[in-house]
N, CA, C and O atoms as a DFTB+ gen file, in Angstrom:
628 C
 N C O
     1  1      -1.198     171.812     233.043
     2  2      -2.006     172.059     231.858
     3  2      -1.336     171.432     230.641
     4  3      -0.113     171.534     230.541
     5  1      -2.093     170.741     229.634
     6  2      -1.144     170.047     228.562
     7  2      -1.473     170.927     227.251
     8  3      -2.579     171.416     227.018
     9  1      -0.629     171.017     226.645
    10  2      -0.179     172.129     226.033
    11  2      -0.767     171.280     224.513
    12  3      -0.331     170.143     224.332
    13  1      -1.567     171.767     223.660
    14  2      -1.723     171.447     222.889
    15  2      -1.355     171.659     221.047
    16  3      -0.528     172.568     220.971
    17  1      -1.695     171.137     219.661
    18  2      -1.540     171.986     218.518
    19  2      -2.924     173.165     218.492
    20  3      -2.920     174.167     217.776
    21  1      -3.643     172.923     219.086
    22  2      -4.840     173.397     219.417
    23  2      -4.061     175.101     219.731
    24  3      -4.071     175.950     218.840
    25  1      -3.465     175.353     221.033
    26  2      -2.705     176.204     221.538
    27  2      -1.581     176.938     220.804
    28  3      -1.362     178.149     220.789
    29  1      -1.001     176.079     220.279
    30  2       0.135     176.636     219.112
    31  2      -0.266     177.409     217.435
    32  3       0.119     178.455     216.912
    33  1      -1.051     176.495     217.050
    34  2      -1.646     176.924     215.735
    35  2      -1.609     177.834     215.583
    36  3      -1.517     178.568     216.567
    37  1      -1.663     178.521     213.988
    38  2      -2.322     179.748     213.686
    39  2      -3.588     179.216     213.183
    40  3      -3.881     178.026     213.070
    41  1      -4.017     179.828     213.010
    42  2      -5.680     179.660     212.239
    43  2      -6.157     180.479     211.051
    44  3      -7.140     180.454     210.309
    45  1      -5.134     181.165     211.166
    46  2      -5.415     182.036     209.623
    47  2      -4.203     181.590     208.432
    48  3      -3.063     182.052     208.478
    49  1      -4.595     180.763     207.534
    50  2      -3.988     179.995     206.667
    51  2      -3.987     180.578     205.172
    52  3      -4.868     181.342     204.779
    53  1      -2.952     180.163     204.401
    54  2      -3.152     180.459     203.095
    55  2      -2.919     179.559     202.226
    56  3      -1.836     178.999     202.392
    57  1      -3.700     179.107     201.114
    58  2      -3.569     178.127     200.250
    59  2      -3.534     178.255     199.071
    60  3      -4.095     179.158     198.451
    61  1      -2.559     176.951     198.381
    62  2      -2.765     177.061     196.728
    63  2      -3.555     176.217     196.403
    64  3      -4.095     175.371     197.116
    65  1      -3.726     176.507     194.691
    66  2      -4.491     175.338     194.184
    67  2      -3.470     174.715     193.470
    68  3      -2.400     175.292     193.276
    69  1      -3.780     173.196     192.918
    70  2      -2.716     172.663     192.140
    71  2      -2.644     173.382     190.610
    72  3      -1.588     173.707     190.068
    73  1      -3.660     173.518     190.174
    74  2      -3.099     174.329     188.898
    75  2      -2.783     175.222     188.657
    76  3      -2.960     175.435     187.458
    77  1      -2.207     176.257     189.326
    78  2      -1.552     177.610     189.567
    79  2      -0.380     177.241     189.343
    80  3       0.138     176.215     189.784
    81  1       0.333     178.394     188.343
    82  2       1.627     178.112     188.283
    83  2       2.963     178.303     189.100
    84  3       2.740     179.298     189.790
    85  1       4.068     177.915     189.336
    86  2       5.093     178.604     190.043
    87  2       4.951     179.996     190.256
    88  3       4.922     180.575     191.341
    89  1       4.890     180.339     189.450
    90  2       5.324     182.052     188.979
    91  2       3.881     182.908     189.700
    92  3       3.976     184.035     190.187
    93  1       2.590     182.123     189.644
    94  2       1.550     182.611     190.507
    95  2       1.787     182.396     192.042
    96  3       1.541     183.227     192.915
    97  1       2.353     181.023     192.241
    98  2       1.961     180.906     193.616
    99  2       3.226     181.470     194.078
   100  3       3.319     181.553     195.303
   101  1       4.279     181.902     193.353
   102  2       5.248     182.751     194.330
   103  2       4.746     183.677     194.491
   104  3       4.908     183.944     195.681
   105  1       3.853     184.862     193.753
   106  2       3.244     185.924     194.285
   107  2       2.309     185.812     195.515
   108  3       2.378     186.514     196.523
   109  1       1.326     184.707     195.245
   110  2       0.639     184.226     196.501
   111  2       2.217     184.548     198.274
   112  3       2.055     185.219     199.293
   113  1       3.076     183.983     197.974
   114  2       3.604     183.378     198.901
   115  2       4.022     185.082     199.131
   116  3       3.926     185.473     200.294
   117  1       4.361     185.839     198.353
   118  2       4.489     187.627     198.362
   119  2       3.466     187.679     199.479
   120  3       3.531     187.782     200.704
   121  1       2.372     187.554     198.468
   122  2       1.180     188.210     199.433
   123  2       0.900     187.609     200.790
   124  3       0.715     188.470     201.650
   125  1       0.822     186.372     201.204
   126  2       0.489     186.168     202.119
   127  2       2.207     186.430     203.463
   128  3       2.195     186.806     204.635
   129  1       3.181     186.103     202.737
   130  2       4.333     187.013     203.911
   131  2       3.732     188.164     204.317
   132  3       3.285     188.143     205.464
   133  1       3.520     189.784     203.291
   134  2       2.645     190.744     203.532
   135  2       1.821     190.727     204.807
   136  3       1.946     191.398     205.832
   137  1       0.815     189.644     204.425
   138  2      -0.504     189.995     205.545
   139  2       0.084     189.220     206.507
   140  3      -0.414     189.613     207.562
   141  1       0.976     188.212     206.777
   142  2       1.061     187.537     207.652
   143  2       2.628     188.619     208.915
   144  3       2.997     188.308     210.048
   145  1       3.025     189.604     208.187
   146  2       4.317     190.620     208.725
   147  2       5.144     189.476     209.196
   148  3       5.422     189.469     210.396
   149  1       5.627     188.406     208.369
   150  2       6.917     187.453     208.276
   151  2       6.376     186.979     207.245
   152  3       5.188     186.977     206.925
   153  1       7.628     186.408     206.511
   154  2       7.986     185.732     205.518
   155  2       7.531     183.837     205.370
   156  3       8.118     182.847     205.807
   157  1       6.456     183.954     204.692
   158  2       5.939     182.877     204.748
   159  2       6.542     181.491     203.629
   160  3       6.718     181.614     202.416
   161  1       6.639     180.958     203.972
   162  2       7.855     179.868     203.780
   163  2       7.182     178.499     202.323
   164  3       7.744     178.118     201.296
   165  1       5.829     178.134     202.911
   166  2       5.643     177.207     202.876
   167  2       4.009     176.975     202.699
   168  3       3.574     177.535     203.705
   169  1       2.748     176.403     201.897
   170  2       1.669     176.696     201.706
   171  2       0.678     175.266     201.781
   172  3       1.177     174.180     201.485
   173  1      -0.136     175.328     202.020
   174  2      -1.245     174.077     201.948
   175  2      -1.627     174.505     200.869
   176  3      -1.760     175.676     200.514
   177  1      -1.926     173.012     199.989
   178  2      -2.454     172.947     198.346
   179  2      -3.682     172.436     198.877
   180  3      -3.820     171.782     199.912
   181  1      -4.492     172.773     198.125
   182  2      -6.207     172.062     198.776
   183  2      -6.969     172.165     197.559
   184  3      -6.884     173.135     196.805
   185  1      -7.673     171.223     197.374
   186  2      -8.398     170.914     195.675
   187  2      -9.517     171.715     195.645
   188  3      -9.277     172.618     196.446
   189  1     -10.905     171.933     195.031
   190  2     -11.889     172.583     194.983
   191  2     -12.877     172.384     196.377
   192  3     -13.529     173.269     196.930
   193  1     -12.785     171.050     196.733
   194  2     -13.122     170.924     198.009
   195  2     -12.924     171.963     199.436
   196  3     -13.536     172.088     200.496
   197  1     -12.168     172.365     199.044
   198  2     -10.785     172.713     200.146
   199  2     -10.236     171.642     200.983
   200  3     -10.260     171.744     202.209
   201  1      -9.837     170.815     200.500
   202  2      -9.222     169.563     201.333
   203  2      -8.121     169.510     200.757
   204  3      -7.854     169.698     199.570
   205  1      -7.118     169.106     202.083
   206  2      -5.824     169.559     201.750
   207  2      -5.420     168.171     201.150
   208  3      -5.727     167.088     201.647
   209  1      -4.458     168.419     199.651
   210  2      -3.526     167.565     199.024
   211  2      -2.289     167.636     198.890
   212  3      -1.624     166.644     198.594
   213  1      -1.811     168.723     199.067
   214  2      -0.146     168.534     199.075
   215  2       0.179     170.254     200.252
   216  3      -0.359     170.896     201.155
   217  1       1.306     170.253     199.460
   218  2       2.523     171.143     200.720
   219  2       3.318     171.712     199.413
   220  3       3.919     170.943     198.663
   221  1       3.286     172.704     199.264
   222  2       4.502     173.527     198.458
   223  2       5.268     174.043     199.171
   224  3       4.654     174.775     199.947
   225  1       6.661     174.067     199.393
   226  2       7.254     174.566     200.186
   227  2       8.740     175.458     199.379
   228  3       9.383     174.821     198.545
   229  1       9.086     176.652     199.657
   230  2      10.646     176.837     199.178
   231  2      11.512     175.285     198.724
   232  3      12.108     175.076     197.668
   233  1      11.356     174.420     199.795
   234  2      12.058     173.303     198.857
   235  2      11.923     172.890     197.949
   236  3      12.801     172.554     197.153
   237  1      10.625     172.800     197.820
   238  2       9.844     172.142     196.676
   239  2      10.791     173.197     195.246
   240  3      11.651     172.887     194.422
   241  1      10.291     174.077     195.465
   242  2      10.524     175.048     194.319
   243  2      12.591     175.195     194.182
   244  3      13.089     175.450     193.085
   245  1      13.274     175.036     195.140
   246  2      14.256     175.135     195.165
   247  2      15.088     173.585     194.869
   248  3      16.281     173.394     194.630
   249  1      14.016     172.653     194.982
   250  2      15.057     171.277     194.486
   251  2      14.318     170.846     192.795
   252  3      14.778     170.041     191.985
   253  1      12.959     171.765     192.654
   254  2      12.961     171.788     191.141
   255  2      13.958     172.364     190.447
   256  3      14.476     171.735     189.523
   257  1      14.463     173.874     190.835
   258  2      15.127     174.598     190.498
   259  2      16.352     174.099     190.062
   260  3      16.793     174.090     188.913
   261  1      16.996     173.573     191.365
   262  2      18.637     172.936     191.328
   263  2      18.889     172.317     190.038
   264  3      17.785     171.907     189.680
   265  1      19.804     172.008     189.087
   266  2      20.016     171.027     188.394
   267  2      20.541     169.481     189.032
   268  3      21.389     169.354     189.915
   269  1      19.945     168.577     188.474
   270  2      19.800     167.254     189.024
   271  2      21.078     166.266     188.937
   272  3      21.118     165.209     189.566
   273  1      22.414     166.847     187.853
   274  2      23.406     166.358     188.571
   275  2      24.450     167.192     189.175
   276  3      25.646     166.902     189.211
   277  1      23.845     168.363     189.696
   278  2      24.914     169.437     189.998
   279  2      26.106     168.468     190.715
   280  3      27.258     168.582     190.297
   281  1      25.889     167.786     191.490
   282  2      26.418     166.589     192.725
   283  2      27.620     166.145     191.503
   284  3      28.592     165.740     192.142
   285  1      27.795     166.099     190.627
   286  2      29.251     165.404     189.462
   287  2      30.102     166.461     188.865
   288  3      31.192     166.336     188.308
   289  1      29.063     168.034     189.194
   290  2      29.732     169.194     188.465
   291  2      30.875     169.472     189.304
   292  3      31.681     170.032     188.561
   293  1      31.477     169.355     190.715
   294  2      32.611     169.820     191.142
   295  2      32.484     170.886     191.103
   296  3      31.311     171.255     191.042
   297  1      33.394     171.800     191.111
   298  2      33.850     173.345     191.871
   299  2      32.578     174.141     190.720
   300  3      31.873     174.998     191.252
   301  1      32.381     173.899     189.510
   302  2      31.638     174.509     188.476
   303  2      32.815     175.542     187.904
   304  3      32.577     176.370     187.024
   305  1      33.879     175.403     188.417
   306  2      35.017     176.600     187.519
   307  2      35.340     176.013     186.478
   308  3      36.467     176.415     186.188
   309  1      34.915     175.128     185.586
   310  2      35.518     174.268     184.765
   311  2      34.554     174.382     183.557
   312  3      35.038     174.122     182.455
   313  1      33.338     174.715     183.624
   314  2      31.857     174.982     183.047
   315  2      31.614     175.997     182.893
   316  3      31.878     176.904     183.682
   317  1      30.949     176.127     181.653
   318  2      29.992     177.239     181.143
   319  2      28.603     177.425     181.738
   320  3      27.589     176.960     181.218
   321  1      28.626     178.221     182.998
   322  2      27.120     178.418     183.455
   323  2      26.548     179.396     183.339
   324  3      25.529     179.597     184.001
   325  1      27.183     180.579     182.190
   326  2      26.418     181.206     181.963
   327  2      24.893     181.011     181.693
   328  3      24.531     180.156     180.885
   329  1      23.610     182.128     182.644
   330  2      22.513     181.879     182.191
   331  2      21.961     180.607     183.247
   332  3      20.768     180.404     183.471
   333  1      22.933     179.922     183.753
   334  2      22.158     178.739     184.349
   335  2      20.864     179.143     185.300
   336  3      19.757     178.618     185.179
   337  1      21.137     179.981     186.092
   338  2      19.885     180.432     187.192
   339  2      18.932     180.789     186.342
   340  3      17.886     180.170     186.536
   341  1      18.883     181.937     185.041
   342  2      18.197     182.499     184.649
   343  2      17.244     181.294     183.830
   344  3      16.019     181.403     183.789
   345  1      17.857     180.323     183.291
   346  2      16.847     179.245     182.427
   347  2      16.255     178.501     183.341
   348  3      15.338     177.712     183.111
   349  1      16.883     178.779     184.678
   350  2      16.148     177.427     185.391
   351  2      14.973     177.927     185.677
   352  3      13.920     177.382     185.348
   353  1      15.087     179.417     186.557
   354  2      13.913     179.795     186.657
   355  2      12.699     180.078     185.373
   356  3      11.471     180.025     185.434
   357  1      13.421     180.326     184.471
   358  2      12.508     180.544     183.634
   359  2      11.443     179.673     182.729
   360  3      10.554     179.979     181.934
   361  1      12.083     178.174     183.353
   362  2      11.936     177.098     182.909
   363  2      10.759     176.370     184.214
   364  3      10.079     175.344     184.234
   365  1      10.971     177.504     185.194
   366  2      10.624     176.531     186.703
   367  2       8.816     177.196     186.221
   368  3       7.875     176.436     185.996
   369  1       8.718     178.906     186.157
   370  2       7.855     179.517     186.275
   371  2       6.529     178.833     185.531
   372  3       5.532     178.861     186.253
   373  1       6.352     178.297     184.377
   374  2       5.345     177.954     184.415
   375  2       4.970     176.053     184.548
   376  3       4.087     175.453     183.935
   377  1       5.751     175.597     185.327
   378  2       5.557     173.999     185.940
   379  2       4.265     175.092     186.832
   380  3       4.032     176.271     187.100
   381  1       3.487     173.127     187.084
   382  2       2.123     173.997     187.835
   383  2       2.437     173.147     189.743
   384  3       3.165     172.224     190.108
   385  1       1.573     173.960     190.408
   386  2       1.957     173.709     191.046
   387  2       1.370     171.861     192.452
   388  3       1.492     171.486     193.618
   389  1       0.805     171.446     191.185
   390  2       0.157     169.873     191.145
   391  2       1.738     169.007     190.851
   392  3       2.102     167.944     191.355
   393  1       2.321     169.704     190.072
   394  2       3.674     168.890     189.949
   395  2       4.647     168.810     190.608
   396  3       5.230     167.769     190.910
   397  1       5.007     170.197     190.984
   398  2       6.099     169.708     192.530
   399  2       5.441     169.717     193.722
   400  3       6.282     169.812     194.616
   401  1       4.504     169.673     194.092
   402  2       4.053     169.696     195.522
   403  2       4.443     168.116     196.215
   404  3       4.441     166.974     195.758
   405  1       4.765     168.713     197.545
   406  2       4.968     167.537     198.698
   407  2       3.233     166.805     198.323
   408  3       2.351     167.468     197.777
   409  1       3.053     165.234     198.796
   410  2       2.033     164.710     198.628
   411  2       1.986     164.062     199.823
   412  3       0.963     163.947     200.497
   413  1       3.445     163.480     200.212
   414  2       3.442     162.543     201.547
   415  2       3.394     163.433     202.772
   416  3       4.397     163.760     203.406
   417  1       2.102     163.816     203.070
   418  2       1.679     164.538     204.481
   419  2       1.584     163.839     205.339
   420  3       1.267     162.651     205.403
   421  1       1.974     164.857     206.361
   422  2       1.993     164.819     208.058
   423  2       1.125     165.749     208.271
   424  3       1.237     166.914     207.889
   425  1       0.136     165.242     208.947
   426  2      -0.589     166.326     209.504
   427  2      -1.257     165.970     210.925
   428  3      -0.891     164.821     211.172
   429  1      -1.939     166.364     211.797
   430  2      -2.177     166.366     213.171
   431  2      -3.631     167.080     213.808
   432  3      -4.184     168.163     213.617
   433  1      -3.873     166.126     214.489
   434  2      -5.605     166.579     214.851
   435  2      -4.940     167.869     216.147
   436  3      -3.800     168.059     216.569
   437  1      -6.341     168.582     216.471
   438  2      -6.072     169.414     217.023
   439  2      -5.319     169.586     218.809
   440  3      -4.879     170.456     219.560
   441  1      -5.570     168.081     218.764
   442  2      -5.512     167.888     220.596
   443  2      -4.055     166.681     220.755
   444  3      -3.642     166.071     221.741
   445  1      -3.543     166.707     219.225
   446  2      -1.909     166.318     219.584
   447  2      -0.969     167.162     220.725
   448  3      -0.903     168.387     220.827
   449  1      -0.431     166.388     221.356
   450  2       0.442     167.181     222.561
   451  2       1.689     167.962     221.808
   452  3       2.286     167.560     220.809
   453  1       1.890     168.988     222.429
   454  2       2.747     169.783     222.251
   455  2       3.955     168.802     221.800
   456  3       4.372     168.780     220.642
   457  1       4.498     167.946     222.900
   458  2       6.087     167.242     222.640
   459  2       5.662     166.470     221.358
   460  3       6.428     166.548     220.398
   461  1       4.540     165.742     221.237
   462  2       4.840     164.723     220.094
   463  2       4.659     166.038     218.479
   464  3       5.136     165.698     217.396
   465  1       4.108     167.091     218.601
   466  2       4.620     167.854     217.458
   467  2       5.676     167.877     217.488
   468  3       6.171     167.554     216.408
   469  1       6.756     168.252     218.667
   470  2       7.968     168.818     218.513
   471  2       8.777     167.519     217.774
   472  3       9.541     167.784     216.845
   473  1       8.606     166.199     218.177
   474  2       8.883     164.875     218.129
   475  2       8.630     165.024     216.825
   476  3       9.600     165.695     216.474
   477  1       7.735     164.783     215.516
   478  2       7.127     165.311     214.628
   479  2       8.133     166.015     213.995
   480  3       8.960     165.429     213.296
   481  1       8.143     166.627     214.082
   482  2       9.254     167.837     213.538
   483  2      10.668     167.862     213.200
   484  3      11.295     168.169     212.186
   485  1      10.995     167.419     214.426
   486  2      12.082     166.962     214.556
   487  2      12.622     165.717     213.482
   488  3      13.477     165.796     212.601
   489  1      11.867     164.660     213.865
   490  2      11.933     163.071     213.094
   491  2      11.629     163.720     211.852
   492  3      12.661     163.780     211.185
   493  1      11.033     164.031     211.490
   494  2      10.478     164.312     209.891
   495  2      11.151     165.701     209.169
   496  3      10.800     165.904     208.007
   497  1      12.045     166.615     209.754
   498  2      12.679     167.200     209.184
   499  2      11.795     168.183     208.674
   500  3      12.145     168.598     207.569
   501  1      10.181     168.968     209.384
   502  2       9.495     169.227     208.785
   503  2       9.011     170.725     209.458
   504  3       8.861     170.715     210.680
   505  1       8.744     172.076     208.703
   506  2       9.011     173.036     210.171
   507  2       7.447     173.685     209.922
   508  3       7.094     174.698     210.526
   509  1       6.565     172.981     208.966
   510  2       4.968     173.379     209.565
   511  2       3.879     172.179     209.620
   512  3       4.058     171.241     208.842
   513  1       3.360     172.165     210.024
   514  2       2.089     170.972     210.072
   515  2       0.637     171.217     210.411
   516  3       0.201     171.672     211.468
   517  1      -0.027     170.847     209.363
   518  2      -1.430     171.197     209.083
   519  2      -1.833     170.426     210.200
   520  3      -1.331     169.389     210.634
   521  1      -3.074     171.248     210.719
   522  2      -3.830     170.779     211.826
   523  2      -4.975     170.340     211.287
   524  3      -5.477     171.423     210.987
   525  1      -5.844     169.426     210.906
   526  2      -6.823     168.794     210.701
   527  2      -7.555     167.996     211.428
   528  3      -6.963     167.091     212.015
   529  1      -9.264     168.138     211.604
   530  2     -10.031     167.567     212.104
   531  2     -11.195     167.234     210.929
   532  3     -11.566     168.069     210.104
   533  1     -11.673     165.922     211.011
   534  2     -12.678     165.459     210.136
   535  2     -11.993     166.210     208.662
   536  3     -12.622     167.215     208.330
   537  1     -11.169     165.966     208.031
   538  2     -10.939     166.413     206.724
   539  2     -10.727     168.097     206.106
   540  3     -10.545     168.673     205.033
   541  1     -10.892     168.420     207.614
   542  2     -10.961     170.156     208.026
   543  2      -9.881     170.974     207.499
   544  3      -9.944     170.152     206.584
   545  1      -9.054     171.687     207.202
   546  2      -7.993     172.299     207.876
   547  2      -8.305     173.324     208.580
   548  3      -8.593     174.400     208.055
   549  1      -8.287     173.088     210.146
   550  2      -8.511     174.086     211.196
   551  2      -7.233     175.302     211.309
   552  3      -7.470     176.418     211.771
   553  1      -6.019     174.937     210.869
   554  2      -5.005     175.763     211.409
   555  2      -3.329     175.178     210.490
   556  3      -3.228     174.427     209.519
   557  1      -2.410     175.772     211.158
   558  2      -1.392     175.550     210.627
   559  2      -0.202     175.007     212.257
   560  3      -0.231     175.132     213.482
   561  1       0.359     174.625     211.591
   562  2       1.815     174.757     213.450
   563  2       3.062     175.053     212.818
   564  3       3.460     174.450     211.821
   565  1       3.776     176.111     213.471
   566  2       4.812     176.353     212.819
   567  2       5.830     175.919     213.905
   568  3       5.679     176.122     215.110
   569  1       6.968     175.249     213.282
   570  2       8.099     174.914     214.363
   571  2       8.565     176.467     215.318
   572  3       9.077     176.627     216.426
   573  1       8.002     177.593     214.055
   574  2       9.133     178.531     215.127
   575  2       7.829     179.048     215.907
   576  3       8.226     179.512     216.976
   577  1       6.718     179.135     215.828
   578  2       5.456     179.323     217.167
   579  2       5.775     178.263     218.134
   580  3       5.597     178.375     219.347
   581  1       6.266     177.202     217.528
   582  2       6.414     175.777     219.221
   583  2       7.831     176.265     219.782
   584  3       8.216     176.190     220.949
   585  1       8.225     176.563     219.148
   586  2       9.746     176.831     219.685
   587  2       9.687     178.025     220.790
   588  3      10.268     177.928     221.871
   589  1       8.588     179.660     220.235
   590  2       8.778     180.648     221.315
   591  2       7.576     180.138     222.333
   592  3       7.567     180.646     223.455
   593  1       6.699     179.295     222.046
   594  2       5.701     178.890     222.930
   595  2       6.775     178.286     224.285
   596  3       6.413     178.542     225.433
   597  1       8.001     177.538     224.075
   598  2       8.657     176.875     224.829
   599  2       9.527     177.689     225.223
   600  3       9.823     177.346     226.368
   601  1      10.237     178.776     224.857
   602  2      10.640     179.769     225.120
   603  2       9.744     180.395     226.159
   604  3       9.843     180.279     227.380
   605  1       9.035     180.938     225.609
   606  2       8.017     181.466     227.073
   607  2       7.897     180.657     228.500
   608  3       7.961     181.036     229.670
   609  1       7.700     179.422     227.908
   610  2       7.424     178.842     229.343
   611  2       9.338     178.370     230.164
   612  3       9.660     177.804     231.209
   613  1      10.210     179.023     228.916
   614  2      11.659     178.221     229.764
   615  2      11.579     179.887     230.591
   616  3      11.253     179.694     231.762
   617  1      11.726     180.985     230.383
   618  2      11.809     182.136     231.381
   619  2      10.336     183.028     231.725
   620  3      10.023     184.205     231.546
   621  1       9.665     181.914     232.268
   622  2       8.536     182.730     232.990
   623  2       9.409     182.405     234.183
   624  3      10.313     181.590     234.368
   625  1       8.781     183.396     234.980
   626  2       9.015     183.042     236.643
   627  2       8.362     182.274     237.525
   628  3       8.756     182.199     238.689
């Protein structure tokens, strides 16, 4: 039997819009961990259409966050950082969320094989992928659903 994204997916998805701010769509990302009983990571942006345009992800929000030459600051014992977390975020909360979103998508029709997601994933450093048909979004794939999907099948009997 060939194992499909079809098979893996979830199908119950949650999305932002691009003009929602940080500070909204982290509550979104509250709420949908909530209904989803795990901690949801990562979101499809989709315009009025509902067609998906970008990917917000913890990174996204966490390499806005970072300061951009932390990489020259060294140990930081040498610096005044008082406050640094607190301005960043406070500085992050109302960027919208059209501005940091991922744009360069990967995404996958429904009848991609199991290995070339994993392949996917792997190569691209990427741990969900929108399932799309005709401009659709049918579903989501999460690396850690392919991972216990393969789990299951390494100790069945």
């Amino acid at each position: 039997m060939q194992i499909t994204a079809r098979d893996v997916m979830t199908t119950r998805v949650h999305t932002l819009k691009p003009d929602l701010t940080v500070a909204d769509a982290v509550q979104f990302f509250y709420k949908a961990s909530e209904e989803e009983g795990r901690k949801v990571f990562g979101m499809m942006v989709t315009d009025n259409s509902d067609r998906l345009i970008g990917m917000l992800s913890m990174y996204d929000i966490l390499l806005f966050i970072r300061p951009k030459h932390i990489h020259v600051w060294g140990t930081m014992d040498d610096i005044d950082i008082s406050g640094l977390v607190d301005n960043a975020c406070e500085r992050t909360r109302s960027i919208l969320v059209g501005d940091i979103m991922s744009t360069d998508l990967i995404s996958v029709t429904p009848d991609t094989h199991l290995m070339m997601l994993l392949d996917l994933m792997i190569k691209k450093h990427v741990r969900r992928i929108p399932v799309l048909e005709n401009d659709q979004i049918l579903g989501m794939v999460y690396i850690s659903d392919l991972f216990y999907n393969l789990l299951d099948k390494l100790t069945a009997d």
